[in-house]
C-alpha positions as CSV (number, residue, x, y, z in Angstrom):
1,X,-30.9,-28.9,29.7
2,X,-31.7,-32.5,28.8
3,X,-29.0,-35.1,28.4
4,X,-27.2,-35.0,25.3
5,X,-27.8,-38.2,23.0
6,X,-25.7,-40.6,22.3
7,X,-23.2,-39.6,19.5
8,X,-24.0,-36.2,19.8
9,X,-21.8,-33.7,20.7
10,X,-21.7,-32.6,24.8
11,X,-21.6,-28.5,23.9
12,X,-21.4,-26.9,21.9
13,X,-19.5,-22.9,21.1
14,X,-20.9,-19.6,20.8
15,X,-18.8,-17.0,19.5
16,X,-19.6,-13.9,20.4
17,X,-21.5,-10.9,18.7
18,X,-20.2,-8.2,17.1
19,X,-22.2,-4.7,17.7
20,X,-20.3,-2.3,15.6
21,X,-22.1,-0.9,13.0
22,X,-20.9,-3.1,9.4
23,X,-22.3,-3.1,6.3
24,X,-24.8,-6.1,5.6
25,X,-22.5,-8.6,3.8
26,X,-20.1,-8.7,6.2
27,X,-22.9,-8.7,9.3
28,X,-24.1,-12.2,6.9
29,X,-20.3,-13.3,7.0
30,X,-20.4,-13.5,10.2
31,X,-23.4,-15.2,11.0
32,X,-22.5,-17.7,8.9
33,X,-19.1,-18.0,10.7
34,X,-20.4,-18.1,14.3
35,X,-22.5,-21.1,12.7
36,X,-19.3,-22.9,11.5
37,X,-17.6,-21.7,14.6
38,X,-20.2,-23.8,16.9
39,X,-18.8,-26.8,15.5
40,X,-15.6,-26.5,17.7
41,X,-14.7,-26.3,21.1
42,X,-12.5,-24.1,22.4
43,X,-11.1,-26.1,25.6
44,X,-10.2,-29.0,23.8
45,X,-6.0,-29.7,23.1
46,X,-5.6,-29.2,19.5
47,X,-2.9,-31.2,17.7
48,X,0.3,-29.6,16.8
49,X,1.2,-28.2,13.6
50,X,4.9,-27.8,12.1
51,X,4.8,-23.7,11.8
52,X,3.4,-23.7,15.6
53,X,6.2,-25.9,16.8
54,X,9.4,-24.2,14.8
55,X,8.1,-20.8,16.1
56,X,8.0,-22.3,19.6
57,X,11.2,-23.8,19.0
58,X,12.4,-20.4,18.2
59,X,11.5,-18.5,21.0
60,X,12.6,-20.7,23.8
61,X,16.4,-20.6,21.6
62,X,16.1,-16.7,21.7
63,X,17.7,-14.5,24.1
64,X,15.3,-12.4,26.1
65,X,15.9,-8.4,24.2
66,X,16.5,-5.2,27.7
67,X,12.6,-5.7,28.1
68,X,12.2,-9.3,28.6
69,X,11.3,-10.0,25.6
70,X,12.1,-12.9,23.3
71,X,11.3,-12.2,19.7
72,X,10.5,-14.8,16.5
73,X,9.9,-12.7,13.4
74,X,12.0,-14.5,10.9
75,X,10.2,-16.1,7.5
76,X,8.4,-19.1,7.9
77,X,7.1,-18.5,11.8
78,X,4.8,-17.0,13.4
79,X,5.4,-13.3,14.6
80,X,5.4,-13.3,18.2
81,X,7.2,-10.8,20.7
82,X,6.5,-12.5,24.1
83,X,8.3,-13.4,27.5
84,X,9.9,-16.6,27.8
85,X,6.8,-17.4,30.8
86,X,4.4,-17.3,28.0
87,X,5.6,-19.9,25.4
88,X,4.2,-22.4,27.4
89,X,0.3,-20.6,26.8
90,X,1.3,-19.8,23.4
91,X,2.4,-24.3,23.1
92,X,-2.0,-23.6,24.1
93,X,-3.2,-21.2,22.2
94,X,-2.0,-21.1,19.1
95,X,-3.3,-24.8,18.0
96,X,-6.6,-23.9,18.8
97,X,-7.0,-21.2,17.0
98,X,-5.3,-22.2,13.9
99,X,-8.1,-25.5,14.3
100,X,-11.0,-23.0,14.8
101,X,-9.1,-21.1,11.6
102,X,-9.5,-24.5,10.0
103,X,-13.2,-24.8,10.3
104,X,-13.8,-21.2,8.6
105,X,-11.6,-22.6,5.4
106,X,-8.4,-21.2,6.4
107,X,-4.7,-22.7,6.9
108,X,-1.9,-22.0,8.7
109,X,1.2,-21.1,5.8
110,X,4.4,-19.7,5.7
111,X,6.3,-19.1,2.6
112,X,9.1,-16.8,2.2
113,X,8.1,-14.2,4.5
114,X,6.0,-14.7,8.2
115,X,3.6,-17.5,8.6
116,X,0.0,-15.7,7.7
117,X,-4.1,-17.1,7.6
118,X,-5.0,-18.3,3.7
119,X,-7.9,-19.2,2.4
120,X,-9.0,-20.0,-1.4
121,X,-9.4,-16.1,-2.2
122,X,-7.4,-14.3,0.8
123,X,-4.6,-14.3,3.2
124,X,-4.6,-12.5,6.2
125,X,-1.4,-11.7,8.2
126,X,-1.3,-11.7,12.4
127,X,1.1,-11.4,15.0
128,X,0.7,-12.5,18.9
129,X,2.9,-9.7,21.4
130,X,2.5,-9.2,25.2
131,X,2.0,-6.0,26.7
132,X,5.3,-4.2,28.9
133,X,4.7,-2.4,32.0
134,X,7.4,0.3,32.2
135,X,7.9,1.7,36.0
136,X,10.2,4.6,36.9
137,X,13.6,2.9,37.7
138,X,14.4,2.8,41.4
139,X,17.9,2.3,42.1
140,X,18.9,-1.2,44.0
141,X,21.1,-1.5,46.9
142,X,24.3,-1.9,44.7
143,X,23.4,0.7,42.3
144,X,23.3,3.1,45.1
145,X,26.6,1.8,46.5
146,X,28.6,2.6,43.3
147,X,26.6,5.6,42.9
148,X,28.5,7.0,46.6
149,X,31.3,5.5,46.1
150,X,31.5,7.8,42.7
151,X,30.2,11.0,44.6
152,X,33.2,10.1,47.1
153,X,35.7,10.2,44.6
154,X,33.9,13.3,43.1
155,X,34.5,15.2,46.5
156,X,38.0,13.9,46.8
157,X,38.6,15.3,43.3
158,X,37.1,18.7,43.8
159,X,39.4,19.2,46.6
160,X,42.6,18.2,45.1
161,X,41.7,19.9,41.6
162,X,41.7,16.5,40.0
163,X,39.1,16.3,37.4
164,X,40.5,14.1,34.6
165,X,38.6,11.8,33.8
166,X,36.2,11.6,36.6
167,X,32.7,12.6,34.4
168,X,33.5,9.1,32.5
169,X,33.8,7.1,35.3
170,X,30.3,8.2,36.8
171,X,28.1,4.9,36.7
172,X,24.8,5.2,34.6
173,X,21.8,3.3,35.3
174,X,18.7,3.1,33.5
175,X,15.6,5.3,33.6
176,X,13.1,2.9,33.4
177,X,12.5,-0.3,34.5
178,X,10.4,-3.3,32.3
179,X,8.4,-5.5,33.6
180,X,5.9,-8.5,30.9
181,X,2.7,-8.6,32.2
182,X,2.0,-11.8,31.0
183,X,-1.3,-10.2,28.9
184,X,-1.2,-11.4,24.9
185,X,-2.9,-9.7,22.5
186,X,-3.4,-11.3,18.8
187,X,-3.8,-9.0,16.4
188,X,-4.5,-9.2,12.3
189,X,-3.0,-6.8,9.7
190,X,-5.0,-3.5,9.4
191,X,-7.8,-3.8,7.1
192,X,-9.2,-0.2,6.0
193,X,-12.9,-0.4,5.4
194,X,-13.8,2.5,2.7
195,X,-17.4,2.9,4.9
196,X,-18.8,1.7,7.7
197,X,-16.8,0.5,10.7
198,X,-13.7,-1.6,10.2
199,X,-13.6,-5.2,11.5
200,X,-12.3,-6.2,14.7
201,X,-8.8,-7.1,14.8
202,X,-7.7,-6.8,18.0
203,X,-8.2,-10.0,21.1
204,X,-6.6,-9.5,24.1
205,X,-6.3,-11.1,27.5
206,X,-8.7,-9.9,30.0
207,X,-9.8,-10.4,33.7
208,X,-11.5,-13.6,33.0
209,X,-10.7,-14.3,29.1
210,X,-7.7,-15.6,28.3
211,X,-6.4,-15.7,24.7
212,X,-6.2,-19.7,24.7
213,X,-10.0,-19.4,25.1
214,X,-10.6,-17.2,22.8
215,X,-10.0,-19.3,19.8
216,X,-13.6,-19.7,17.9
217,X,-13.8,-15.9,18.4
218,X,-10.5,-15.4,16.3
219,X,-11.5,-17.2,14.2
220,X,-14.9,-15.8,13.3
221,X,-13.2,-12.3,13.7
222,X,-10.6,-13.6,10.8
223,X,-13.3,-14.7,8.5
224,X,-15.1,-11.5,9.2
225,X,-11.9,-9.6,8.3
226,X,-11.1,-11.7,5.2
227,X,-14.0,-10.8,3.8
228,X,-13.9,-7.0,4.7
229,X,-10.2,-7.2,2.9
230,X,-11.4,-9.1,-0.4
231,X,-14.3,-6.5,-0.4
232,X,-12.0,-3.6,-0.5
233,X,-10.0,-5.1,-2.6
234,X,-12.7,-5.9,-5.4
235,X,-13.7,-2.1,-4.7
236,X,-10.1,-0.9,-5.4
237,X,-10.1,-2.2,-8.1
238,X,-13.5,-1.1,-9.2
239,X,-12.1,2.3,-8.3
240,X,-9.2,1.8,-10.2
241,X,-10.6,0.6,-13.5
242,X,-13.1,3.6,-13.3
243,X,-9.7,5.8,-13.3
244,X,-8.3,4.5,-16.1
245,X,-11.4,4.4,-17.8
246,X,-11.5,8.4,-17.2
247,X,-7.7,8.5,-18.4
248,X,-8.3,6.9,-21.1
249,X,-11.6,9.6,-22.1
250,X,-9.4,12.3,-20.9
251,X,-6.4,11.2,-23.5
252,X,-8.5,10.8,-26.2
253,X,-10.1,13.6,-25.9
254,X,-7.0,15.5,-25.6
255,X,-5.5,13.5,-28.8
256,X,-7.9,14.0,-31.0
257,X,-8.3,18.0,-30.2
258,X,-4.3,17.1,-31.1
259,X,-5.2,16.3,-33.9
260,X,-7.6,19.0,-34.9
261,X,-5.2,21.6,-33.5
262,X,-2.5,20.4,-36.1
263,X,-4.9,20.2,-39.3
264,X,-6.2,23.8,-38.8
265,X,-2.7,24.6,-38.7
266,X,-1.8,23.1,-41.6
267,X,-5.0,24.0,-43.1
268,X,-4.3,27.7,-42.5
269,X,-0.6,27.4,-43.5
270,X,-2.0,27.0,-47.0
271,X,-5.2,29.3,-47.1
272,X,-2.0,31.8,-46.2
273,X,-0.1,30.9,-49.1
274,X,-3.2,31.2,-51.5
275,X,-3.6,34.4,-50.2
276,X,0.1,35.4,-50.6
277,X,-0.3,34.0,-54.4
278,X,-3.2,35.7,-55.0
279,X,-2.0,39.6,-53.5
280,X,0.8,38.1,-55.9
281,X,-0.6,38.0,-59.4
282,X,-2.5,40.9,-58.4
283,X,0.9,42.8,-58.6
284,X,2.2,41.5,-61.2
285,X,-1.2,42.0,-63.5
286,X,-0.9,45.8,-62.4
287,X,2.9,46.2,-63.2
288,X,3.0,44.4,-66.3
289,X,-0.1,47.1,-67.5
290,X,1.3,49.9,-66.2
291,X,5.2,49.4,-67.5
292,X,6.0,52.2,-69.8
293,X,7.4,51.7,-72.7
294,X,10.6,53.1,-72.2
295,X,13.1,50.6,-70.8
296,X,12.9,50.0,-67.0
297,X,15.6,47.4,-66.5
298,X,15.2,47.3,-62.5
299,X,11.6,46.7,-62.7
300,X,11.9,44.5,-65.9
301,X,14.2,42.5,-63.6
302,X,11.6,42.0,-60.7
303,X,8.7,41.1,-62.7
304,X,10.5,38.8,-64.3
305,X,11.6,37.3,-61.1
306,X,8.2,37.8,-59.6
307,X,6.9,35.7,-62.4
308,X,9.2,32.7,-61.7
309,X,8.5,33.1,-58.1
310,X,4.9,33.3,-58.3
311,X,5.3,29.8,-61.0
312,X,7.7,28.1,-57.7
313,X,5.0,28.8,-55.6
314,X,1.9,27.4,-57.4
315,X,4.3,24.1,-58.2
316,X,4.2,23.8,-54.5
317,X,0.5,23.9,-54.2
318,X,-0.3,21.0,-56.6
319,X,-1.9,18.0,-55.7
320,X,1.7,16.0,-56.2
321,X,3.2,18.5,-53.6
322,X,0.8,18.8,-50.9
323,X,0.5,15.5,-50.5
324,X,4.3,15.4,-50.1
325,X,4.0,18.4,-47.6
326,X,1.6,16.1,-45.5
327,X,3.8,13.1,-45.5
328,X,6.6,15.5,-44.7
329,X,4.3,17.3,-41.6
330,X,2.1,13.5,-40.8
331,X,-0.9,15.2,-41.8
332,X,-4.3,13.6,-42.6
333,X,-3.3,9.9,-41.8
334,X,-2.5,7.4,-39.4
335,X,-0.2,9.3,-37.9
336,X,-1.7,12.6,-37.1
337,X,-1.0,12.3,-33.6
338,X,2.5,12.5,-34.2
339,X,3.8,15.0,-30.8
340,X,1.0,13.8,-28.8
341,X,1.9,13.4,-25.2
342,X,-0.6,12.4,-22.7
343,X,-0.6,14.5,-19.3
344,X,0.4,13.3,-16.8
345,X,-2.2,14.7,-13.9
């Protein structure tokens, strides 16, 4: 290669491809982020940032867990669950990847919960752990001394008939042994991907690549996975709006054959009565021309009670009270759906 100009810049970075199979706007996503991501160089120092250095802060103060492990998971830092040898890389890597964040639009913030990627339209969450190599434990010199010293006392024991207490005196010693291997992983918050192949979000240490190095890569791989969020996002809610919109058909379909349900009932409550009033006179147009003239007092009596029955009834099929009978039952108005409840399926 020729000799750079003067002012121009002496390399230049090339993140690297992603093969999976991903739907078109993300493939352009992250194009155009390897683009932005060439404007940075990964083994530059970065300057420091306040989140960075309180997380930092907080992991050399914390006491290493049975596993070597010193943990910073509190609001307002960064989540990392690391050995105390690999602040020092982490004091490395983490400026340079929140400056390759940077040139993709996003910044480092911490509210009131863990510090998390934000852009104008997203915010992506990450955490930075290191892997624990667990090895079947193998009991030291003075684990093995206490260990006889117990099955001494055991044998005593057995031989006298003493066995108070002995059981709770017999040392324990753990199973398994823990050893940091000193490999980080940075991971982002699971993204589900409705179709197609989700977005990487996984970068771990590896023979040659080391996380510090790794930065521009992160960062295109955060942009990538932004994007693959806010799109599933948008969907869901697509999704969701088509739901309710179907709810909505469902329940007023289901009201208004409410609604029809109730007027043919009251509709056939009075086509009943009619009836009733009309088997009624019938009756009492055949008695009254069929009455002897000798007294009948019993069937004197009903017709005239008949007569002011059939006289109540008719009242109650006037104009005046049906419309009372509807207001009374909220027929025919605004309130027709009155007992409507929408299913809840």
């Amino acid at each position: 290669m020729p000799k750079a100009k003067a002012g121009s810049a002496h390399g230049i970075t090339i993140a690297n491809a992603d093969l999976s199979r991903e739907a078109a706007a993300l493939a352009g996503v992250r194009e155009q982020a390897r683009i932005l991501a060439s404007e940075g160089d990964d083994s530059q120092a970065a300057p420091p940032h306040p989140i960075i250095e309180r997380t930092l802060a907080g992991l050399r103060k914390a006491k290493p867990s049975d596993i070597g492990i010193v943990v910073a998971d509190v609001p307002g830092l960064i989540k990392c669950e690391v050995a105390s040898l690999s602040i020092d890389r982490l004091a490395i890597a983490l400026p340079r990847i929140i400056r390759a964040a940077s040139l993709q639009g996003f910044e480092l913030v911490a509210g009131e919960g863990l510090a998390k990627f934000k852009s104008k339209t997203e915010t992506v969450g990450f955490s930075i752990a290191e892997s624990i190599r667990r090895e079947k434990h193998v009991l030291t010199d003075a684990e093995r001394a206490k260990e006889e010293a117990w099955e001494r006392k055991r044998d005593r024991a057995a031989r006298h008939n003493s066995w108070d207490d002995l059981f709770s005196d017999r040392p324990r010693f753990p199973e398994w042994d823990h050893h940091p291997t000193g490999q980080l992983s940075f991971e982002f918050e699971q993204v589900y991907v409705f179709r197609g192949a989700a977005p990487r979000r996984s970068f771990r240490d590896a023979k040659v690549q080391r996380l510090e190095n790794m930065a521009s890569d992160i960062a295109v791989g955060l942009a990538v996975l932004a994007a693959a969020k806010t799109e599933e996002r948008l969907r869901r809610e697509v999704e969701q709006r088509r739901i309710e919109e179907e709810r909505r058909r469902r329940e007023l379909a289901a009201r208004v054959k409410h609604i029809q349900d109730r007027r043919t009932t009251g509709l056939s409550a009075l086509l009943s009565e009619l009836d009733e009033l009309d088997r009624l006179r019938r009756l009492i147009a055949m008695l009254t021309e069929e009455v002897s003239a000798e007294p009948s007092p019993r069937l004197s009596a009903f017709l005239a009670w008949t007569t002011e029955h059939l006289a109540q009834r008719e009242a109650r099929l006037s104009p005046r009270a049906i419309e009372d009978r509807f207001e009374a039952e909220r027929l025919f108005g605004d309130d027709d759906d009155h007992g409507f409840t929408p299913s809840r399926r």
